[in-house]
N, C-alpha and C positions, 0 to 999 in steps of 0.2 A: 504494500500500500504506500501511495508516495506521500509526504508531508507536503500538506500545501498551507504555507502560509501570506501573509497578505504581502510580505517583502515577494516571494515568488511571484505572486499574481505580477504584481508594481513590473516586475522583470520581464515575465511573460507579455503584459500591455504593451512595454514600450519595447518591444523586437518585432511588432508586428507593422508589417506595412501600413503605410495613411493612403488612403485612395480616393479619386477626383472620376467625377463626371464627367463626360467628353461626349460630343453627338459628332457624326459622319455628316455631313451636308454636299450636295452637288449644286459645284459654282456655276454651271451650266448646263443646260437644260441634254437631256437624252430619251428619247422615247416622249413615254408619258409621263418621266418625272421629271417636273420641273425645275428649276434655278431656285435653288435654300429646299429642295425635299432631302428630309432628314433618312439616310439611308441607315443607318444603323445608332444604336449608341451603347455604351460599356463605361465601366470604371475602370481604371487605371490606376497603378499605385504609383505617386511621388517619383518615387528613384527612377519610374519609366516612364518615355513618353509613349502618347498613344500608337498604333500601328502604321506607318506611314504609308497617306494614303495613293499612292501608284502603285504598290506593291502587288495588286493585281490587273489584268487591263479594265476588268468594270468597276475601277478606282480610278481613274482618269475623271479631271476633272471634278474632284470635290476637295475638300479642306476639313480639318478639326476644328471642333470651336470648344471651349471649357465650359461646361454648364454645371456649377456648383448647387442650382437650385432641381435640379431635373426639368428645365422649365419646357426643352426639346422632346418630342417624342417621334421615334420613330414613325413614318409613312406621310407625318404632318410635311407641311412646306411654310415654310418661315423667310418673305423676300426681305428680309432685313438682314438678314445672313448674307444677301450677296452685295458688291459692291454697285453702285450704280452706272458702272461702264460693262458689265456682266448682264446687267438685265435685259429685255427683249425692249426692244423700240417699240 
């Protein structure tokens, strides 16, 4: 049986990763998704940054953005996410 007392706990809390919010967004429009459709999103721990996104070819053309509040959701589209030389005329 292991002794757990609250100095271990304290030791165990602080070796554990701290982890951030990130959404997937596409800065340009493909198909039916639009320019700011949130393609994905995950957490991500501190020490890493999120997956970068060309790392596959239907990653072309989108960006990270950090969303501490979850305020992104996946399938939504969000035009304030893109810049305004991005968007459709």
């Amino acid at each position: 049986m292991t002794d757990t007392t609250i100095a271990n706990i304290a030791e165990e809390t602080h070796s554990m990763p701290v982890f951030q919010n990130y959404a997937c967004y596409r800065t340009k429009a493909l198909g039916w998704q639009e320019a700011g459709y949130i393609i994905v999103t995950g957490s991500y721990s501190l020490d890493a940054q999120p997956p970068a996104p060309d790392s596959a070819p239907w990653w072309n053309n989108t960006a990270w953005v950090l969303d501490p509040d979850s305020k992104y959701q996946q399938s939504q589209t969000y035009p304030e996410l893109v810049t305004t030389s991005d968007k459709k005329a």
